[in-house]
Each structure stands twice: as structure tokens, then as C-alpha cells.
N, C-alpha and C positions, 0 to 999 in steps of 0.2 A: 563184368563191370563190378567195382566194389562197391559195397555200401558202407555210407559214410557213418562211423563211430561216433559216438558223444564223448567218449572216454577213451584213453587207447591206458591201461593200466597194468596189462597181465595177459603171462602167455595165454590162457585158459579162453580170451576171448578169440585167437587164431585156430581157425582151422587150415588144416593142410591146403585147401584152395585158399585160402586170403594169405597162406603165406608164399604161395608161388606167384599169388598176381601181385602183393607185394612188391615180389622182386621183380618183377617185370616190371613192374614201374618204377623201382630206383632202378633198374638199369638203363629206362627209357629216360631219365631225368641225368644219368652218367653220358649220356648221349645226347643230350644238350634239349631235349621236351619241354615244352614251355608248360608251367604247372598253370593248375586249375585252381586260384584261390584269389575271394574276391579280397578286391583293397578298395580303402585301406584295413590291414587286419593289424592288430596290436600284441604282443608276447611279450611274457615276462619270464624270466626264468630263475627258480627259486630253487637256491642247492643249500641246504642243509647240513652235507656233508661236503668237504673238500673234493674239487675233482678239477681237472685240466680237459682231458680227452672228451668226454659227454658235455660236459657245458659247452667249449667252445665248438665241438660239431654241433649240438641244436642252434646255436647263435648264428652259424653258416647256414644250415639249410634255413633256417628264418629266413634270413636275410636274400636269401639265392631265391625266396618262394617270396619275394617282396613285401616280408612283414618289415612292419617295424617296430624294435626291441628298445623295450622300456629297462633300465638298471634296474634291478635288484639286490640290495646288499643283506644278508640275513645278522649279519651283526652294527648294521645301523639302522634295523627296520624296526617297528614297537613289539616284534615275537620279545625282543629282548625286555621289555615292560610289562609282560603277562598276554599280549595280545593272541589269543586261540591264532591257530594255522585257517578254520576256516571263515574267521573274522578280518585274516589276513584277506583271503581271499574274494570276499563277501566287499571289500575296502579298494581292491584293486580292479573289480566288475564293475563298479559304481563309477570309477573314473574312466573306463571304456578299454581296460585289457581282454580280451576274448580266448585268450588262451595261455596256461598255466603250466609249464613245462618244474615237475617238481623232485629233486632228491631229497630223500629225508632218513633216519637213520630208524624211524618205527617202523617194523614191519605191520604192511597191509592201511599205512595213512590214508590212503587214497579211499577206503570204504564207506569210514561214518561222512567224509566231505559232500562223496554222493548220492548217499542217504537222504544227507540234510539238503541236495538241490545245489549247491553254489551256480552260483549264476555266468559259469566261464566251463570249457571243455581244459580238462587233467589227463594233462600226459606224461605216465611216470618213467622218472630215469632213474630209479635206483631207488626201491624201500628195504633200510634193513638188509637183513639177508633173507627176502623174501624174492620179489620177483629182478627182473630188468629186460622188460620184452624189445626194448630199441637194441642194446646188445644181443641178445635173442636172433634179434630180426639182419643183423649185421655179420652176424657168423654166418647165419645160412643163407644170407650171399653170397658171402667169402666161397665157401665148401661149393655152390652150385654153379658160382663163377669156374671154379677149378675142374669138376667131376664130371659136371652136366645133369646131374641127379642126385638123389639119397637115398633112396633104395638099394639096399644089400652094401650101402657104406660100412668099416666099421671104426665110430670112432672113441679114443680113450681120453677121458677126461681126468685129470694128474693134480692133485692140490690138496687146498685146503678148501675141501668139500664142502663140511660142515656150514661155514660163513659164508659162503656163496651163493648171490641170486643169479649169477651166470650160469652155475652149473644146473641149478633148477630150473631154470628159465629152458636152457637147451635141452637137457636131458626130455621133458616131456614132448618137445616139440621134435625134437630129432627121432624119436621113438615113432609118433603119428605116421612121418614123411618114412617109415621104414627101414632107417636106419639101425643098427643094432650099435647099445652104448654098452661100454666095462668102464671098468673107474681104478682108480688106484691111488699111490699117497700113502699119506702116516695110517692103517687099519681102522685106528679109533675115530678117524670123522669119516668112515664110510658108515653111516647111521642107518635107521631104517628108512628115513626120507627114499634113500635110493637105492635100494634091494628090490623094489620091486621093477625098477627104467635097464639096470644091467648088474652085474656082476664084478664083486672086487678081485683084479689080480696082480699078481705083485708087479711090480713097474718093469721088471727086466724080460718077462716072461710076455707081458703087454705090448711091450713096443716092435717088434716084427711083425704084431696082427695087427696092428691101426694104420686105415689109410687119413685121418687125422688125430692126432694127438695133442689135444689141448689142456696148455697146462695153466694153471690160477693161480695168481698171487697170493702169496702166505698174507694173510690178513692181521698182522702185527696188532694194529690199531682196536681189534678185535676179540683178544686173545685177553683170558686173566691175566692177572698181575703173574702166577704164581706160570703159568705160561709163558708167557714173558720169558720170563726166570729161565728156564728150563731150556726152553729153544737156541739152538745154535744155529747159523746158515750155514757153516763151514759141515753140519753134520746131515742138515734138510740137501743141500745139495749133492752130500756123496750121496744118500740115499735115494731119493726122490728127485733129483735132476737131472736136466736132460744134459752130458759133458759130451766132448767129441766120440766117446769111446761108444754112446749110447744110438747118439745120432747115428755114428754109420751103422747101427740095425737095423734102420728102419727099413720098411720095404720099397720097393722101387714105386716111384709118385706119390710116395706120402707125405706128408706137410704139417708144419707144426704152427699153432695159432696160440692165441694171449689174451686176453681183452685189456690186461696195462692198465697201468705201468706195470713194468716188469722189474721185478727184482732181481739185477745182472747177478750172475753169480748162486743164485739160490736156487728158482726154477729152471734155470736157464743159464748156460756158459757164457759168459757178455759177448766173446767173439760167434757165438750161435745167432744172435738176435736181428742178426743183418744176412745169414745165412741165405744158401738158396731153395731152402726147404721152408723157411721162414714167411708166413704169409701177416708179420704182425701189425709191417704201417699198410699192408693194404686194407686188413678188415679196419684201419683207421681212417681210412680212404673212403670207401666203400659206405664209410658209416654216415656219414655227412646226406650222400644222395639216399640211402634207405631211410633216414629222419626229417627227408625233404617228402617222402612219400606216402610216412606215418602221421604226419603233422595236415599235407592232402588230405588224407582217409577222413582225417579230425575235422579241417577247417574246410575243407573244398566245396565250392560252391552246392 
């Protein structure tokens, strides 16, 4: 049985059994489970940063766990007047929101709020490129929906490292559950963050020993100016993408994952992304009932 969180913020507070009863419970919710959460419960959800995929799956499992969702606009709220994030919050408890579903672009936001008590449970979808434990929790669905396990898996994680709270997010977690991670990508963002979770190897050399292979969106948005500059897709793609010529090395049942959007053509061949190795709208699938089971853990009676 789980015990219910105050905060669902970061991989660090999963352990390998909360993350397999987890999944057993989005998969008993993928299976039609009637959730344990009193009502009426109230959610808002606060993105910071642009997003499609994560916002409107929390807005579903809300919805599907019969909260009901308050709007939230970050550019017609008072953040835009000086108003602090936990005065926001502090503003939005008083009028009876109980739970805070938040993206934001500081890493580790979610610490001083808990410090300070706010009076509503924070559940983060994206700080930075620090954590993203609902992503996190939605991959290794994906992989244990497919495998049946994670132990003596081995999977290679292909991007832009550096900016990533996916790759952080997984890598520790995938490691725990026994998994063995290697990494690859441009050399310079294999940092020392992850020399100690696996091993960098060049992409060509990697792809016949991964039974998944997940690759990350170059993080544009992310990147200096002078980065910017310098980056080409036409050249990230020969080198670092997955083309037809790549795909058929892979080895027989291995699978390729994304957390998305995908940049057609960059990490990925556009006619690849619908492939039959391709598992990328399922872990979009998937993600809905694992944030209908994170938000349980959170809110459940």
C-alpha cells in the first residue's frame, strides 16, 4: 500500500518499490479503477514554461480522478506585477485550491515554497533542467509495460544531456530498478552530472547494445545565443540521429522513446516517429493514467 506524499517533487523521493506500486496503479487506473480521491478536490495548474503534452495530460488525469480545474494563466496572473510564486500560492489556498501542479523554469522552485509550508500539496512537472519525476514515472511504465522488468535492461539515452531533467530524472531511477544506462550525443554535454549513472559511447557503437534507446530534444530554447549560432539540424541529425540506416541496427525488441515534442528530422527521421519500434504516443498514453496515480499518492483520501 502506498503512503500518501505531501509533495510529489523529485525523483529522490521514489524508491524502487513506490515506483513499481506506482505502476501498478496507473495500470489499474489504464484498466478502468475507480480512484480513491475525496471530492470535491480543486487543481490548478501553473506552467511557467510553455508545454502542450504535460499540461494537458495533468488536466486529464484531474479530471478523470474528478477534480475540478481552476484556469490558470501565468501571463494574466499578478506573477506578472512582482507577485512572489509562493504568494501566488499562499492566494490560491485561501480561495480553496488544494493542489498545485507547477512548471517553472528555476531549478529546484519547489524547495524554499516547502520550507515556507504553503498551505496546498506541489506537484512538479518540470523545474529547470533539474528534476521531472511525472515524466520519470511515465517512461518506466512505457519500458515495464514492454519488457516486464528493468533489471539487466540496457538503456541509451541520446541528446542534449546537459538541459535535461528527463535524462536526470531517469537515469537515477533506472539505475536503482537495475538497469544499466550509457549515454551519447554531442561529448560536451556528457558532464560530470552523469559519469557516475553510465558511460558515454559514440551513437553508432551504442545503438545494437540498447534494448531502449531514448532520445531528447535538442533544447533550442535553452541553448546561448552564440549556440544558437553554431547549431545546424541538417548536421545534429547526420550525427546524432536516429535515420533508417541507424534504426535497422538495432537489436531485435528494442524500442525507441522521446518524451516530446520531437524535433522531426533532428533526433529523429520524421517517417521514424510512427515507426514500429517507436513507443512515443504510447509513453503519451500511458502518461495521463501514471499522473492520475501521482496526484492519488498526493490527494487520496
Amino acid at each position: 500500500m502506498l503512503k500518501n506524499f505531501e509533495h510529489f517533487v523529485s525523483e529522490t523521493q521514489v524508491t524502487p518499490e513506490i515506483a513499481e506500486d506506482l505502476i501498478d496503479r496507473a495500470e489499474a487506473f489504464k484498466q478502468g479503477a475507480k480512484p480513491e480521491v475525496a471530492t470535491p478536490y480543486y487543481a490548478a495548474n501553473l506552467f511557467f514554461e510553455n508545454s502542450t503534452r504535460t499540461h494537458t495530460s495533468f488536466e486529464m488525469a484531474e479530471r478523470k480522478l474528478g477534480m475540478t480545474v481552476i484556469p490558470f494563466d501565468p501571463v494574466h496572473s499578478s506573477v506578472t506585477k512582482g507577485e512572489s510564486l509562493e504568494d501566488t500560492l499562499r492566494a490560491l489556498a485561501a480561495i480553496g485550491i488544494q493542489v498545485a501542479v507547477i512548471r517553472h523554469s528555476q531549478d529546484n522552485y519547489y524547495q524554499p515554497l516547502i520550507e515556507a509550508n504553503v498551505p496546498l500539496h506541489i506537484v512538479n512537472a518540470g523545474d529547470g533542467a533539474g528534476q521531472h519525476p511525472s515524466q520519470m514515472m511515465l517512461d518506466l511504465m512505457t519500458i515495464r509495460e514492454e519488457f516486464g522488468h528493468f533489471k539487466g535492461l540496457h538503456v541509451g539515452i541520446v541528446g542534449d544531456l546537459v538541459h535535461s531533467r528527463v535524462a536526470r530524472s531517469d537515469m537515477a531511477m533506472l539505475t536503482q530498478l537495475g538497469a544499466t544506462v550509457s549515454f551519447s550525443g554531442p561529448k560536451s554535454w556528457y558532464t560530470k552530472d552523469f559519469q557516475q549513472y553510465g558511460d558515454y559511447v559514440p551513437l553508432d557503437d551504442l545503438i545494437p547494445q540498447v534494448d531502449v534507446l531514448m532520445l531528447l530534444r535538442v533544447q533550442l530554447e535553452r541553448l546561448t545565443a552564440a549556440e544558437k549560432t553554431e547549431f545546424s539540424a541538417e548536421s545534429y541529425h547526420e550525427r546524432f540521429g536516429i535515420n533508417q540506416a541507424r534504426y535497422d541496427r538495432m537489436k531485435p525488441g528494442a524500442i525507441i522513446m522521446h518524451p516530446a515534442p520531437v524535433n522531426r528530422g533532428v533526433e529523429l527521421a520524421s517517417d521514424l516517429v510512427l515507426a514500429d519500434r517507436s513507443r512515443i504516443f504510447k509513453q503519451m498514453h500511458n502518461g495521463v493514467f501514471m499522473r492520475m496515480a501521482m496526484l492519488e499518492l498526493v490527494c487520496g483520501k
